[in-house]
matplotlib code that plots the C-alpha trace (Angstrom):
import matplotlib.pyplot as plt

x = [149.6, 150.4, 147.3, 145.2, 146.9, 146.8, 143.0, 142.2, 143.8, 142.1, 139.3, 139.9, 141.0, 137.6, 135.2, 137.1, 136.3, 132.8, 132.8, 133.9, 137.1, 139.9, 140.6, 143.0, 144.6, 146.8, 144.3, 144.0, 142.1, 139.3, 135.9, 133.1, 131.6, 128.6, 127.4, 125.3, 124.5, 124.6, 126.4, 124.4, 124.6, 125.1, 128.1, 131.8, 134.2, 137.0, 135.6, 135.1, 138.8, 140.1, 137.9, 140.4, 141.8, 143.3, 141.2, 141.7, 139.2, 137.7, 136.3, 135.2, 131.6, 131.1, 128.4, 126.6, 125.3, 121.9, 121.4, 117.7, 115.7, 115.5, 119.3, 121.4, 120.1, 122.5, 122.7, 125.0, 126.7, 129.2, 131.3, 135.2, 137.0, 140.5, 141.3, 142.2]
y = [156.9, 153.3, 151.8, 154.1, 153.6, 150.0, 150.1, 152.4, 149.6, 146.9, 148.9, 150.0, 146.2, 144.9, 147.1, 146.6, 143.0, 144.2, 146.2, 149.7, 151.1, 152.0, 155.9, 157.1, 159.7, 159.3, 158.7, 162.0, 161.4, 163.9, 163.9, 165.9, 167.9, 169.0, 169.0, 172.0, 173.1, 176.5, 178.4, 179.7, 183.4, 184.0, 181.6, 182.9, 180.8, 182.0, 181.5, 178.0, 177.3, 178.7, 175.3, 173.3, 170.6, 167.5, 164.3, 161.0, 157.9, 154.7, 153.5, 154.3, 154.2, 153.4, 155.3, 154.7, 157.6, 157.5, 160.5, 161.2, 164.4, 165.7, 165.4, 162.4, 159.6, 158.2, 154.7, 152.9, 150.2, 148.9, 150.2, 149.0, 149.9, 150.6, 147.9, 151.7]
z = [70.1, 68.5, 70.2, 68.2, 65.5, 65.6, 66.4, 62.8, 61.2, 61.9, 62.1, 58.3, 57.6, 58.9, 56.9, 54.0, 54.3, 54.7, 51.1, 52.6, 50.7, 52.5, 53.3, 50.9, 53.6, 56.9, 59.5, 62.5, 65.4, 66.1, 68.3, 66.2, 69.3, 67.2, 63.4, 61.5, 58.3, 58.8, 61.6, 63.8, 63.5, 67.7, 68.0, 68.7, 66.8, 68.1, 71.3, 70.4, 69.3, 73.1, 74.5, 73.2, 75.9, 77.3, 78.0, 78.8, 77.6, 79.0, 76.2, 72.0, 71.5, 67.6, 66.2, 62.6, 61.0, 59.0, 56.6, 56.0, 54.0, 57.9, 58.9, 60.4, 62.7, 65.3, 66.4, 68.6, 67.0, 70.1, 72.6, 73.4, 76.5, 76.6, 79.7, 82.0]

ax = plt.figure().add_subplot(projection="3d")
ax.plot(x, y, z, "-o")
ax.set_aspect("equal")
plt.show()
């Protein structure tokens, strides 16, 4: 809701003061579950897309991403709790 909301923008404000241009489109909130380059031939997309739920968070854990010849590398940058 707004306390997202609020959080993407100072989020966005902050990294802009850090050189990072701002996002050009409306902001959605989304949780990347997993990442590959190809799909793996066995997997049932539609399958997938009936997984779809509800959850409730604690807290954000802020990831940075570091793409390399062998694929990302993932390192935790900080976590913020939500005060639940």
């Amino acid at each position: 809701g707004e306390a997202l909301l609020r959080l993407v923008g100072r989020v966005e404000e902050g990294m802009s003061g850090c050189g990072f241009r701002k996002e050009g489109r409306v902001y959605k909130a989304h949780m990347t579950v997993g990442r590959f380059r190809v799909p793996p031939r066995d997997v049932d997309m539609l399958s997938l897309e009936r997984l779809k739920t509800g959850f409730a968070a604690e807290s954000i854990v802020l990831y940075e991403s570091v793409l390399d010849q062998g694929g990302a590398e993932y390192f935790k940058a900080g976590e913020f709790g939500f005060g639940v």
